[in-house]
N, CA, C and O atoms as a GROMACS GRO file, in nm:
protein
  576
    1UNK      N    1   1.813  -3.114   1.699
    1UNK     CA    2   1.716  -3.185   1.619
    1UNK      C    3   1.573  -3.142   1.656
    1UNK      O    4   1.480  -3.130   1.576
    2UNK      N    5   1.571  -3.121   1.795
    2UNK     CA    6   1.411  -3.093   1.836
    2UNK      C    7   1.387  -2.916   1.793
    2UNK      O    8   1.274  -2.874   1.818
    3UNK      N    9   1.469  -2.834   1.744
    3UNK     CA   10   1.445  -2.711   1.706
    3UNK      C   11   1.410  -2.705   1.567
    3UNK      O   12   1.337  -2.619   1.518
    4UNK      N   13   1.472  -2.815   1.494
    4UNK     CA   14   1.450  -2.781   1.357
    4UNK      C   15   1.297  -2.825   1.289
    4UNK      O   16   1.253  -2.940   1.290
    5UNK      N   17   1.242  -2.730   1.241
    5UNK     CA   18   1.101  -2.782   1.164
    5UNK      C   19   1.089  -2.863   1.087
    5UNK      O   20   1.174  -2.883   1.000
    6UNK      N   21   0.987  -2.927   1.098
    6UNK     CA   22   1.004  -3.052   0.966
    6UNK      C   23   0.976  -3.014   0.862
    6UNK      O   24   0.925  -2.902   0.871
    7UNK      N   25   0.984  -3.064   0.729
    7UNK     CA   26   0.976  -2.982   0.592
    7UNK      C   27   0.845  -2.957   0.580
    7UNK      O   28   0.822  -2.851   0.523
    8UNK      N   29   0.724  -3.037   0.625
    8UNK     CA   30   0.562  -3.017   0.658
    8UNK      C   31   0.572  -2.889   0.684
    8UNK      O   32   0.520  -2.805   0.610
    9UNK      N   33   0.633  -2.861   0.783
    9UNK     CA   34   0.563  -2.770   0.904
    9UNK      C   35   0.616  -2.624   0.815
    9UNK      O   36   0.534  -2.533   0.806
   10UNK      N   37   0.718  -2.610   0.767
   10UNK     CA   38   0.812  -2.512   0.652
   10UNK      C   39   0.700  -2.490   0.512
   10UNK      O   40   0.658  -2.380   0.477
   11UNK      N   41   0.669  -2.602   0.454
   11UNK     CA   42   0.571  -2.558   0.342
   11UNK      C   43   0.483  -2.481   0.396
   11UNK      O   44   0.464  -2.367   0.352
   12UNK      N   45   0.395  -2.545   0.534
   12UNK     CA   46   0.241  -2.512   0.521
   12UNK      C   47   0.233  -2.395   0.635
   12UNK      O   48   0.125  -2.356   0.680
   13UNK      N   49   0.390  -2.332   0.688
   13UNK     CA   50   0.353  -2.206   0.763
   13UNK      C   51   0.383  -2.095   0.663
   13UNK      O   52   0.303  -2.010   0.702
   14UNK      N   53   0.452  -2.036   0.550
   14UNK     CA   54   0.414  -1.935   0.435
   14UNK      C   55   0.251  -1.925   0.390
   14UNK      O   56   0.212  -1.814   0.355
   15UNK      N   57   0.122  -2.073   0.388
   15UNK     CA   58   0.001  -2.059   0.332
   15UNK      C   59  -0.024  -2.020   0.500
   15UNK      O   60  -0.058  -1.902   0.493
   16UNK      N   61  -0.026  -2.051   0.613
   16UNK     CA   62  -0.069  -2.038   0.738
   16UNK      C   63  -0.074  -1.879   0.752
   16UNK      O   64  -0.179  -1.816   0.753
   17UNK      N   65   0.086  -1.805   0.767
   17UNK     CA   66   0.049  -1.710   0.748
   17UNK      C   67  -0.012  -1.578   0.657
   17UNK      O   68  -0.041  -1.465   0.695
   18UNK      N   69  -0.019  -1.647   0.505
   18UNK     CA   70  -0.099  -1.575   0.396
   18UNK      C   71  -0.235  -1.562   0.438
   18UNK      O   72  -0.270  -1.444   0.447
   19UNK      N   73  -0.343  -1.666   0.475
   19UNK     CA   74  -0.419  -1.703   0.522
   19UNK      C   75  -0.466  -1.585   0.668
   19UNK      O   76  -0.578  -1.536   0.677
   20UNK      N   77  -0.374  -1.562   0.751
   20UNK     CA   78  -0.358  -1.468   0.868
   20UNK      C   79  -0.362  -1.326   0.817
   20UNK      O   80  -0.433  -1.251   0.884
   21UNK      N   81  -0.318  -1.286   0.742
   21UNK     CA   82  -0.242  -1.205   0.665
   21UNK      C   83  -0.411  -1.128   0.598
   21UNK      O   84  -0.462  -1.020   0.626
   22UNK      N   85  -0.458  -1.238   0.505
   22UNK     CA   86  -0.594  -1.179   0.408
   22UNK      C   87  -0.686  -1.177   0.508
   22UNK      O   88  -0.761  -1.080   0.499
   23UNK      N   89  -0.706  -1.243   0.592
   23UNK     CA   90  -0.819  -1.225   0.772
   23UNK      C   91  -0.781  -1.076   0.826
   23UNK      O   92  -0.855  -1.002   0.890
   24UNK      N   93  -0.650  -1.053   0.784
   24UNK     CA   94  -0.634  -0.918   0.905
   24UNK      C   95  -0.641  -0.789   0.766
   24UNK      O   96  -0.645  -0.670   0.798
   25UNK      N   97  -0.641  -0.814   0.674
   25UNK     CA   98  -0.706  -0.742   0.560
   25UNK      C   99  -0.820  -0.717   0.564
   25UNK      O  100  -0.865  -0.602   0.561
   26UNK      N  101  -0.898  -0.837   0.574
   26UNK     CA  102  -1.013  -0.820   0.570
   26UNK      C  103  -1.107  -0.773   0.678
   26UNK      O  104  -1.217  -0.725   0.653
   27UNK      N  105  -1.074  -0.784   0.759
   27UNK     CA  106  -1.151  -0.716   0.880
   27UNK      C  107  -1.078  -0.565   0.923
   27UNK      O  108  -1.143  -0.478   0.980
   28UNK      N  109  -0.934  -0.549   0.887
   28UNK     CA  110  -0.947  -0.371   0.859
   28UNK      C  111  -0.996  -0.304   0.777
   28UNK      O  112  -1.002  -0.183   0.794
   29UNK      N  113  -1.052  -0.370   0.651
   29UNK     CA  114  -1.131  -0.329   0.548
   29UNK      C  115  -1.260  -0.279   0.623
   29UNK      O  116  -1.290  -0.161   0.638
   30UNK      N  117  -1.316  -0.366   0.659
   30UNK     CA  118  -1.452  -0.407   0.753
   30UNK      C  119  -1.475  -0.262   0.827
   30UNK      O  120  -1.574  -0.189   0.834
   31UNK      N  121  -1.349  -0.254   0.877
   31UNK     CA  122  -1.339  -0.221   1.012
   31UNK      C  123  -1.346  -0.037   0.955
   31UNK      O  124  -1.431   0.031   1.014
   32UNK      N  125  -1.279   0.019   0.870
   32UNK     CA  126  -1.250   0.116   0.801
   32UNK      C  127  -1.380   0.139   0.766
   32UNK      O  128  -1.451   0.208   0.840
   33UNK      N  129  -1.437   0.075   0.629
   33UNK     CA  130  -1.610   0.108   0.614
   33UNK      C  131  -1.684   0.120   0.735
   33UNK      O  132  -1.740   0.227   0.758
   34UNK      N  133  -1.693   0.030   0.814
   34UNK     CA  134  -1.766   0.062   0.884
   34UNK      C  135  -1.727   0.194   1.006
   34UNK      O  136  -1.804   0.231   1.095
   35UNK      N  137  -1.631   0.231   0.987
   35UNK     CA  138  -1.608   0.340   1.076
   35UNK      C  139  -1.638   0.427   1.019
   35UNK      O  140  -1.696   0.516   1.081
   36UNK      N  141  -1.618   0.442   0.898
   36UNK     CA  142  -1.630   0.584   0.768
   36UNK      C  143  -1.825   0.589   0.766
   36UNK      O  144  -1.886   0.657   0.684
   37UNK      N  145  -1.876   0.524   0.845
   37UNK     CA  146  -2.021   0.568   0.849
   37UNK      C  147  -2.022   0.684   0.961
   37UNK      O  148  -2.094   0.783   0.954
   38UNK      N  149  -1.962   0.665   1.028
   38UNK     CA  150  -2.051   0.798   1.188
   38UNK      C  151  -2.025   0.913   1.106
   38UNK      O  152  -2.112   0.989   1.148
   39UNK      N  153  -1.957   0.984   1.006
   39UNK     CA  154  -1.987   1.152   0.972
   39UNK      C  155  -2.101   1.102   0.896
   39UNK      O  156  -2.152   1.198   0.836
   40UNK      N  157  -2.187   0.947   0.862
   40UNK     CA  158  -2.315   1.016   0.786
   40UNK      C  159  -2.390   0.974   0.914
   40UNK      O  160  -2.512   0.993   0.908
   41UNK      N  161  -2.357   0.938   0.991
   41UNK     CA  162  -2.484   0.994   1.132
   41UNK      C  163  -2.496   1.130   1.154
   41UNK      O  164  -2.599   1.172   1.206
   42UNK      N  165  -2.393   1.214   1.119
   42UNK     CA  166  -2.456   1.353   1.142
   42UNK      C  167  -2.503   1.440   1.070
   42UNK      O  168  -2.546   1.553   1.096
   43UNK      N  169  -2.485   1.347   0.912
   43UNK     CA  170  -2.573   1.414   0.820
   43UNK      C  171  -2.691   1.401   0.850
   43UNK      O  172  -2.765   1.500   0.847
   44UNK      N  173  -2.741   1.269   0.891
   44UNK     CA  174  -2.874   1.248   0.905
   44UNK      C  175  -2.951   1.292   1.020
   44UNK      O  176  -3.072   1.281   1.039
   45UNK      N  177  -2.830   1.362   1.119
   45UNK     CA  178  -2.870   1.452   1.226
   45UNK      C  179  -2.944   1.579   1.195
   45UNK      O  180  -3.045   1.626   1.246
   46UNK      N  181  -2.864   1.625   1.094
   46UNK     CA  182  -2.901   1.769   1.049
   46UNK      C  183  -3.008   1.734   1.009
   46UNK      O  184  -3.113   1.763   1.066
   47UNK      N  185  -2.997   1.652   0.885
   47UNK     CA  186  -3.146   1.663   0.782
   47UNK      C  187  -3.235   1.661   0.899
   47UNK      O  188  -3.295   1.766   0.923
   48UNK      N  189  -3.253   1.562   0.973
   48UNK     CA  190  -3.377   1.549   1.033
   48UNK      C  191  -3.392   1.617   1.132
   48UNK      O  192  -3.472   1.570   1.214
   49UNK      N  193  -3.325   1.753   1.169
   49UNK     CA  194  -3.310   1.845   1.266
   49UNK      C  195  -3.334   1.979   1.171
   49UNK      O  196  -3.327   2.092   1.219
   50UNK      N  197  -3.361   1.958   1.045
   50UNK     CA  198  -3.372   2.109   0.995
   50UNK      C  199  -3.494   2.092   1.004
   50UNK      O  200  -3.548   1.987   1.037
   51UNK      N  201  -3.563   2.221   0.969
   51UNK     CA  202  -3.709   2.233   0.949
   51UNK      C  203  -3.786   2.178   0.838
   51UNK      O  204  -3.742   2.198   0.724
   52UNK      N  205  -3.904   2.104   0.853
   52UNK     CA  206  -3.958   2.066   0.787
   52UNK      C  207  -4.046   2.162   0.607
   52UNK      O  208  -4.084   2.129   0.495
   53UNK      N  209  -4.031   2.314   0.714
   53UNK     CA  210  -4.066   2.369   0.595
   53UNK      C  211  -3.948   2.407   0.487
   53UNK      O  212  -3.968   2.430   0.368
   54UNK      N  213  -3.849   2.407   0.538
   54UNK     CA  214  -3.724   2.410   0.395
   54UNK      C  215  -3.730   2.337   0.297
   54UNK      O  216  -3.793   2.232   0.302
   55UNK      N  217  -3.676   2.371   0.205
   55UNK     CA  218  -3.696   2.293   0.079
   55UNK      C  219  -3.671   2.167   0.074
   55UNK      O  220  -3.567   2.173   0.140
   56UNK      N  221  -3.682   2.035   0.044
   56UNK     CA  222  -3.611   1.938  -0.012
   56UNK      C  223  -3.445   1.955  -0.022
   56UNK      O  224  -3.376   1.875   0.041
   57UNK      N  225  -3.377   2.065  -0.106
   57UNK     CA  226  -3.259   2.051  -0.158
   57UNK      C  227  -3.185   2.143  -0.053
   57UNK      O  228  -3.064   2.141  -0.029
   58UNK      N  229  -3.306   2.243   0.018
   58UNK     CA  230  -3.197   2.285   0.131
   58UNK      C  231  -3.189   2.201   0.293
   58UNK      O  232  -3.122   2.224   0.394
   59UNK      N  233  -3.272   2.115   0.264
   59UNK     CA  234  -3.243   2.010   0.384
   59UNK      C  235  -3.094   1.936   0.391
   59UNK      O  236  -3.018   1.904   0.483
   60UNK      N  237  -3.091   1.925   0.246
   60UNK     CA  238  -3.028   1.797   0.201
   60UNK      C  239  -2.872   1.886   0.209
   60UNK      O  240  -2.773   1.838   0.264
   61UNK      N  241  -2.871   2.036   0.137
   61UNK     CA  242  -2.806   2.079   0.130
   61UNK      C  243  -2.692   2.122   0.300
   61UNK      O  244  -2.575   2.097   0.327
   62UNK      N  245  -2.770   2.172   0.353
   62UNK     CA  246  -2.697   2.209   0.509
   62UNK      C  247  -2.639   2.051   0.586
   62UNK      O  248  -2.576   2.043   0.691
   63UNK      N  249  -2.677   1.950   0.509
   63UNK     CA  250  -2.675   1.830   0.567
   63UNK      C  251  -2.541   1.727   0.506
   63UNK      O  252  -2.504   1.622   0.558
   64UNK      N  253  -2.477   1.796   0.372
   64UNK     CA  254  -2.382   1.668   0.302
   64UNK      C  255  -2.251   1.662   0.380
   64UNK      O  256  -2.175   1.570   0.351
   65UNK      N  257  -2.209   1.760   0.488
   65UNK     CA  258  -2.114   1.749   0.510
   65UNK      C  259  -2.022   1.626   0.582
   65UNK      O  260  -1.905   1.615   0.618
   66UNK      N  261  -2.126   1.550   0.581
   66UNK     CA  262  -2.061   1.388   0.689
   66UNK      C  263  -2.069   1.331   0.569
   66UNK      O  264  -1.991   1.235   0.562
   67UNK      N  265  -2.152   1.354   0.436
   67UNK     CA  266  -2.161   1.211   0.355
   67UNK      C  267  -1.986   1.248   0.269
   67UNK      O  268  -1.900   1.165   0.239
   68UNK      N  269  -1.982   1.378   0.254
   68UNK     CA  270  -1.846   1.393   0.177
   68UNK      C  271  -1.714   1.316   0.287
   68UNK      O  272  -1.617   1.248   0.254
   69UNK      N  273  -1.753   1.357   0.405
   69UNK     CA  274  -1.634   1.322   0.518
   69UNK      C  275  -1.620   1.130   0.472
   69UNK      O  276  -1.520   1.066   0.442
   70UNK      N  277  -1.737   1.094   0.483
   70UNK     CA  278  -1.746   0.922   0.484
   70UNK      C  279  -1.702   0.904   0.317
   70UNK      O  280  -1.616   0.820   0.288
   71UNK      N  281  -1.759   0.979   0.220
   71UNK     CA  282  -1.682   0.955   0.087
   71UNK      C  283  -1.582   0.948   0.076
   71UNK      O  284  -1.538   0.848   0.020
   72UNK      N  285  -1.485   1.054   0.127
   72UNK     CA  286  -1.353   1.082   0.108
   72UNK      C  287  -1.277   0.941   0.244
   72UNK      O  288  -1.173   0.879   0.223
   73UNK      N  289  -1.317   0.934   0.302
   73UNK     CA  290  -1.256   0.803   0.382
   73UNK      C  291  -1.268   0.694   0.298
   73UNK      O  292  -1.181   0.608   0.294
   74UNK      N  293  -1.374   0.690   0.224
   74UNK     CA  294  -1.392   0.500   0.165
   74UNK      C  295  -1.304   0.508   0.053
   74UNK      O  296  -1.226   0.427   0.003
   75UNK      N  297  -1.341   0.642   0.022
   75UNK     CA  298  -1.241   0.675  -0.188
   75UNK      C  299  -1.129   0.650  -0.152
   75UNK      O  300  -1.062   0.602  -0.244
   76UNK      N  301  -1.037   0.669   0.012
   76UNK     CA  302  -0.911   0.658   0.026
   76UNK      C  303  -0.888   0.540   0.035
   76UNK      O  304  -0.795   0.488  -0.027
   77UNK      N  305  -0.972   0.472   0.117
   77UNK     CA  306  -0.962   0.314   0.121
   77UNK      C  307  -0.922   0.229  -0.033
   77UNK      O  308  -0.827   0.161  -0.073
   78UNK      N  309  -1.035   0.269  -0.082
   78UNK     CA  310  -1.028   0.223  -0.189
   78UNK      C  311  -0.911   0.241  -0.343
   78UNK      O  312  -0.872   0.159  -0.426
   79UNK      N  313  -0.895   0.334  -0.330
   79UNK     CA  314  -0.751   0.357  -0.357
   79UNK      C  315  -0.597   0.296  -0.292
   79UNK      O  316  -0.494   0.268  -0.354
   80UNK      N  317  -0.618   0.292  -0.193
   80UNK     CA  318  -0.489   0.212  -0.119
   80UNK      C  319  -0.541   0.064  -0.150
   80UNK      O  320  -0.450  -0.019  -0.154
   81UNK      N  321  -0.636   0.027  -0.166
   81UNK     CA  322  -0.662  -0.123  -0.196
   81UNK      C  323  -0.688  -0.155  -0.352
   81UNK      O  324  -0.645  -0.258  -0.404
   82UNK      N  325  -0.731  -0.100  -0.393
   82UNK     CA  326  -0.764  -0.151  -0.548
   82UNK      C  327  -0.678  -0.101  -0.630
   82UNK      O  328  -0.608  -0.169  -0.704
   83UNK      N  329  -0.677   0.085  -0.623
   83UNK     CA  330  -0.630   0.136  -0.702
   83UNK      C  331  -0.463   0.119  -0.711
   83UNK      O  332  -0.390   0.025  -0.678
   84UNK      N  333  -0.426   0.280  -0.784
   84UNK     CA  334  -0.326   0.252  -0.746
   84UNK      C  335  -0.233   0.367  -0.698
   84UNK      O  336  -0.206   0.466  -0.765
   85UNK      N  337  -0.188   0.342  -0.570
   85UNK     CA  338  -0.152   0.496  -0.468
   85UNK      C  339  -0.040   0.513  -0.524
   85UNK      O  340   0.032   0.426  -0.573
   86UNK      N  341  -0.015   0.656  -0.519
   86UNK     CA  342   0.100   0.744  -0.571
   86UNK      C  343   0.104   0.881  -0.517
   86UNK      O  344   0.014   0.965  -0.528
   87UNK      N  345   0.245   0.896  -0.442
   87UNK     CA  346   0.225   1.026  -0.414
   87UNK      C  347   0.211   1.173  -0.496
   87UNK      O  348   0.261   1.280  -0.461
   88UNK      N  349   0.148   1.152  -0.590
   88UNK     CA  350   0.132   1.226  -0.690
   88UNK      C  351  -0.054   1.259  -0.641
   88UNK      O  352  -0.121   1.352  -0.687
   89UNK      N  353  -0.086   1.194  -0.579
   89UNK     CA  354  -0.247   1.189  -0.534
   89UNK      C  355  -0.229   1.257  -0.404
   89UNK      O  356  -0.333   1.252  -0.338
   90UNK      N  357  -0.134   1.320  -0.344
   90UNK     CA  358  -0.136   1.367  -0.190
   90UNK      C  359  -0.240   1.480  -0.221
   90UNK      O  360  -0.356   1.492  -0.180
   91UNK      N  361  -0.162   1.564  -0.312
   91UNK     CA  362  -0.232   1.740  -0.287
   91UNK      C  363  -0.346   1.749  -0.336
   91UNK      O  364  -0.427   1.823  -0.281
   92UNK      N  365  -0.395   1.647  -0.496
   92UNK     CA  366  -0.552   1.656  -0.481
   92UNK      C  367  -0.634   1.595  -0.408
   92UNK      O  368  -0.746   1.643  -0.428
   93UNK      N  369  -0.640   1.476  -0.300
   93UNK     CA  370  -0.699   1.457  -0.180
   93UNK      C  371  -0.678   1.537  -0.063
   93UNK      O  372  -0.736   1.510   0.042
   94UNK      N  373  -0.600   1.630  -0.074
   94UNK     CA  374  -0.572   1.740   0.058
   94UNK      C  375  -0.683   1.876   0.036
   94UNK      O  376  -0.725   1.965   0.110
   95UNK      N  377  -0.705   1.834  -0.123
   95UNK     CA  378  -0.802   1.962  -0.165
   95UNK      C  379  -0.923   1.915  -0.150
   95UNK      O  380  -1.013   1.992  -0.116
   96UNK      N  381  -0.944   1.787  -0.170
   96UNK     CA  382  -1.112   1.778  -0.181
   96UNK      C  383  -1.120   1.748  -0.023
   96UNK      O  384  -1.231   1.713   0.015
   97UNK      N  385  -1.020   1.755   0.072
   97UNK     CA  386  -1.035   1.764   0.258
   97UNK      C  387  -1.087   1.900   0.249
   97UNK      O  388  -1.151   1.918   0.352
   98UNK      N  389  -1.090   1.999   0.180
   98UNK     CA  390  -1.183   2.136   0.215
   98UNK      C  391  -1.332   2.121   0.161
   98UNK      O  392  -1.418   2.206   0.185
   99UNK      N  393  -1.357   2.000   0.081
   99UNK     CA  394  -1.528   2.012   0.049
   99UNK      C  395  -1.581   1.996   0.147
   99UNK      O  396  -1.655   2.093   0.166
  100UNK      N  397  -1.586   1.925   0.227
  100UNK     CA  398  -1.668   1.898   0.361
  100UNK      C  399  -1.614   2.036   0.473
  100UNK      O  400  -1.688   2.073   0.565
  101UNK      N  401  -1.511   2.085   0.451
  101UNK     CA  402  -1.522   2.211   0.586
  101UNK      C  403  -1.610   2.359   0.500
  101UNK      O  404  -1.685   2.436   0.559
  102UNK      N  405  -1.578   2.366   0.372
  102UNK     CA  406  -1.712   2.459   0.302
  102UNK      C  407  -1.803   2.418   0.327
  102UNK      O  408  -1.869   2.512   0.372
  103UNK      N  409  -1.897   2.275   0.331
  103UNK     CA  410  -1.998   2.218   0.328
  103UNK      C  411  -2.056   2.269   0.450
  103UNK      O  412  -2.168   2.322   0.457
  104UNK      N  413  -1.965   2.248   0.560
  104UNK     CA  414  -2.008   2.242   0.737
  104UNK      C  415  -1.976   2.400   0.785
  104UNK      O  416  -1.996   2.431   0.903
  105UNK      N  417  -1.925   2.498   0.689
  105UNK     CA  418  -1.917   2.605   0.694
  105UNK      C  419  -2.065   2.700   0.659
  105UNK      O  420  -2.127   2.789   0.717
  106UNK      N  421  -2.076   2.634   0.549
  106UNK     CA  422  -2.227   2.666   0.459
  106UNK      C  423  -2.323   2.610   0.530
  106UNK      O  424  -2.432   2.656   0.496
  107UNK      N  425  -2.330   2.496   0.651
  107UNK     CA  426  -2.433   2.477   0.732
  107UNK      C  427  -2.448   2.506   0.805
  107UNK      O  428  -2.556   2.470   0.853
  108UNK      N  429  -2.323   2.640   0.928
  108UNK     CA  430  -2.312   2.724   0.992
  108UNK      C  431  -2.420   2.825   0.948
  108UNK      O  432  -2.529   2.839   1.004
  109UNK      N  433  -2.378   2.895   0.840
  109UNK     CA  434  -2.468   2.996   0.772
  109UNK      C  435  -2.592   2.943   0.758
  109UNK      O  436  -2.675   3.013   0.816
  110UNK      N  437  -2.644   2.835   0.698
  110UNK     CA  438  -2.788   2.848   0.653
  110UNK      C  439  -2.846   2.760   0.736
  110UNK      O  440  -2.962   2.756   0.695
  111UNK      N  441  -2.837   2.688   0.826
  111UNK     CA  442  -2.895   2.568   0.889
  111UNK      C  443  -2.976   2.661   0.983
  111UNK      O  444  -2.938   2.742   1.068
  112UNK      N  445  -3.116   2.621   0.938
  112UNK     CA  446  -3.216   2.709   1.088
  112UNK      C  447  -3.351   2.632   1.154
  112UNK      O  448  -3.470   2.662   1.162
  113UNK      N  449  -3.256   2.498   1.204
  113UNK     CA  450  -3.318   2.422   1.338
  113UNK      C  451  -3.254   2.487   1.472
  113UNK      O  452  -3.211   2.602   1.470
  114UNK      N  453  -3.249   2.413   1.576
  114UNK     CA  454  -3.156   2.420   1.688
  114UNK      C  455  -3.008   2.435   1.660
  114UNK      O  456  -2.939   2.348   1.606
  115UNK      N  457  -2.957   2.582   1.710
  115UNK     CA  458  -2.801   2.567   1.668
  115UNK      C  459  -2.752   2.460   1.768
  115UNK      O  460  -2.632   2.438   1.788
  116UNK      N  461  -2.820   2.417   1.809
  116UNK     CA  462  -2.703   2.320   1.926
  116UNK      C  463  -2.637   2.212   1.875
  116UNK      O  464  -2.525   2.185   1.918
  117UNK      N  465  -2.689   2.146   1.790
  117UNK     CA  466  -2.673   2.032   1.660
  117UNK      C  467  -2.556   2.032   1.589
  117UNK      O  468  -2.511   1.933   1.532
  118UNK      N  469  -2.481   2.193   1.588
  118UNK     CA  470  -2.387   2.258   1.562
  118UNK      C  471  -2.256   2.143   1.655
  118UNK      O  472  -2.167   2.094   1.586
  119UNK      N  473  -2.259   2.123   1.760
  119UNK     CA  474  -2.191   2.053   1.804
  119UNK      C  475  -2.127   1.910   1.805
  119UNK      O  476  -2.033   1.852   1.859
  120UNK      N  477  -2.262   1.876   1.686
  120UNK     CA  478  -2.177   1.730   1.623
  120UNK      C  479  -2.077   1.741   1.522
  120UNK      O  480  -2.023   1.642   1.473
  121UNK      N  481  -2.043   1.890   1.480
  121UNK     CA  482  -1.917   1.894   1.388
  121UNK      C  483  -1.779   1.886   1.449
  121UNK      O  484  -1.677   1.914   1.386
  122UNK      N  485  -1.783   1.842   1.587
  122UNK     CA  486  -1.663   1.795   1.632
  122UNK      C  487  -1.641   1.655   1.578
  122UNK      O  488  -1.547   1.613   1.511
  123UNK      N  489  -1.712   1.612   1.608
  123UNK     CA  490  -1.721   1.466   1.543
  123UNK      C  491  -1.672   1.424   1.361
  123UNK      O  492  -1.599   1.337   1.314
  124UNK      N  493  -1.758   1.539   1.297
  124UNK     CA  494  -1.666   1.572   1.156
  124UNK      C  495  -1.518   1.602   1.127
  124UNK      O  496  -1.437   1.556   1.046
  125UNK      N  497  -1.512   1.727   1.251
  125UNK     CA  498  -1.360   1.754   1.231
  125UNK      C  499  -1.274   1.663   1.290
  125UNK      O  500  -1.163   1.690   1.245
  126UNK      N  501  -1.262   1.545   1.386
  126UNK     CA  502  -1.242   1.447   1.434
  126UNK      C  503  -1.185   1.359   1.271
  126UNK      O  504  -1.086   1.341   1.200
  127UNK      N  505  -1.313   1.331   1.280
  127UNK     CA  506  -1.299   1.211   1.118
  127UNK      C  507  -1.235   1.242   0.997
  127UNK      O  508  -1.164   1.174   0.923
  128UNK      N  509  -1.286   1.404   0.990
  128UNK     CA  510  -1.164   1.485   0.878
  128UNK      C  511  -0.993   1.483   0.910
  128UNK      O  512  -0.888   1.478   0.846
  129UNK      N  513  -1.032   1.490   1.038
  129UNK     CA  514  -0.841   1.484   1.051
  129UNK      C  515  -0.802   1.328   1.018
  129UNK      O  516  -0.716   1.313   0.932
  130UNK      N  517  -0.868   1.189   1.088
  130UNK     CA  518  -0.844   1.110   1.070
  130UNK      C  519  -0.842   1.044   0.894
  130UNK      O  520  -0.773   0.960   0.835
  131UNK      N  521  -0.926   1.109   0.865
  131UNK     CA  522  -0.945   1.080   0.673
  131UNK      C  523  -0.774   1.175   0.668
  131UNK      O  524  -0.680   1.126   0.607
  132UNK      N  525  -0.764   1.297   0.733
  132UNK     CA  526  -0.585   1.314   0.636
  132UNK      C  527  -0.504   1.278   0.625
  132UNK      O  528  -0.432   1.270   0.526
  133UNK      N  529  -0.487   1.227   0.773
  133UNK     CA  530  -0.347   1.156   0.826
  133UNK      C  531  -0.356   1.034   0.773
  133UNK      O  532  -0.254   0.999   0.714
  134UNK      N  533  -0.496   0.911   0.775
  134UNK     CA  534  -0.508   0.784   0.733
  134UNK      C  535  -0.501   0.787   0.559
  134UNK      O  536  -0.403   0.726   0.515
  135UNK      N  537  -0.565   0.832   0.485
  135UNK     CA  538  -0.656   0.886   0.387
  135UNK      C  539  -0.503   0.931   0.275
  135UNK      O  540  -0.485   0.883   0.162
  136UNK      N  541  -0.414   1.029   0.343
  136UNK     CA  542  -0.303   1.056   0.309
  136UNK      C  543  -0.207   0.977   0.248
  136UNK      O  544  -0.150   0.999   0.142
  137UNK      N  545  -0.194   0.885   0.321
  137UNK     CA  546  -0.070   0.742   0.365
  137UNK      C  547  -0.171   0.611   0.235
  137UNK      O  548  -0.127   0.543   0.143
  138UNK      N  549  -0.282   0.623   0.278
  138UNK     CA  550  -0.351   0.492   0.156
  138UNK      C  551  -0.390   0.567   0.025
  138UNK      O  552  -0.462   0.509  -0.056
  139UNK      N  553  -0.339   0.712  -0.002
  139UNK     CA  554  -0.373   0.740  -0.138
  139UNK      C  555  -0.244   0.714  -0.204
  139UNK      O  556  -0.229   0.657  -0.312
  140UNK      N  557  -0.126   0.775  -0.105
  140UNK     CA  558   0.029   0.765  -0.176
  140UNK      C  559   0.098   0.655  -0.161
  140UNK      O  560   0.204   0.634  -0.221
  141UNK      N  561   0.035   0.561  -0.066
  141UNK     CA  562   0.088   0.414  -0.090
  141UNK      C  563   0.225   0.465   0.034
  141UNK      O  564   0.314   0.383   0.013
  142UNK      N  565   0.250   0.517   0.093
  142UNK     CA  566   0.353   0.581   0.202
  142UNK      C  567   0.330   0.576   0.345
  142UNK      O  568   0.308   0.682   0.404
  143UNK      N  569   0.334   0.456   0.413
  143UNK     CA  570   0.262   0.443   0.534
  143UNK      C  571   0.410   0.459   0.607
  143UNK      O  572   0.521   0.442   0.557
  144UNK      N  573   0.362   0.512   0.782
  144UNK     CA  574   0.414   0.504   0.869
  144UNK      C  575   0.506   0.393   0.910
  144UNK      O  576   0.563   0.397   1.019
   0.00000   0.00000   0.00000
């Protein structure tokens, strides 16, 4: 008798744990955006590490490669949450994972501040792998 739940306690633990359930949604949501910002800290590394006499569009240019990295993380998010995932979406999100290594390739070549700055693209390729493996699984709806 002392094991069995009372019919109270049976209704209101299914809303108890729904309730648990949209909290732990919501703060991996949270948690995801806000992680998908550090590749644009190193956009904003570059820009403000290139030279002031470059153009406008080639500042901006040697510099998109963290904002595509943080795009392609949130677009995945957002797809595993709103949209609607299908593994039919694997191979064109595996393709637009090469805009940002052309991007950070093309800022190899033309970027002419300090090459040392060069070294926050670990940090890109870091987040790029994590956008495939994560990014992968919330486009096709196919998790681990």
């Amino acid at each position: 008798r002392l094991l069995v739940p009372s019919a109270s306690l049976r209704r209101s633990l299914p809303r108890a744990l729904e309730r648990r359930t949209m909290f732990t949604f919501k703060s991996a949501l949270l948690f995801w955006l806000l992680a998908s910002s550090v590749p644009l800290l190193t956009s904003l590394a570059y820009f403000r590490a290139s030279p002031v006499t470059d153009s406008l569009a080639q500042r901006i240019s040697v510099s998109l490669h963290g904002v595509t990295v943080s795009a392609l993380c949130i677009a995945a998010v957002l797809v595993g949450m709103v949209g609607t995932p299908r593994p039919s979406l694997a191979e064109p999100f595996h393709l637009l994972l090469l805009v940002p290594v052309g991007l950070a390739l093309y800022s190899f070549w033309r970027f002419r501040g300090n090459k040392a700055i060069h070294l926050l693209q670990s940090i890109n390729l870091l987040w790029l792998a994590l956008a495939s493996f994560f990014g992968s699984m919330a486009v096709t709806g196919v998790w681990l």
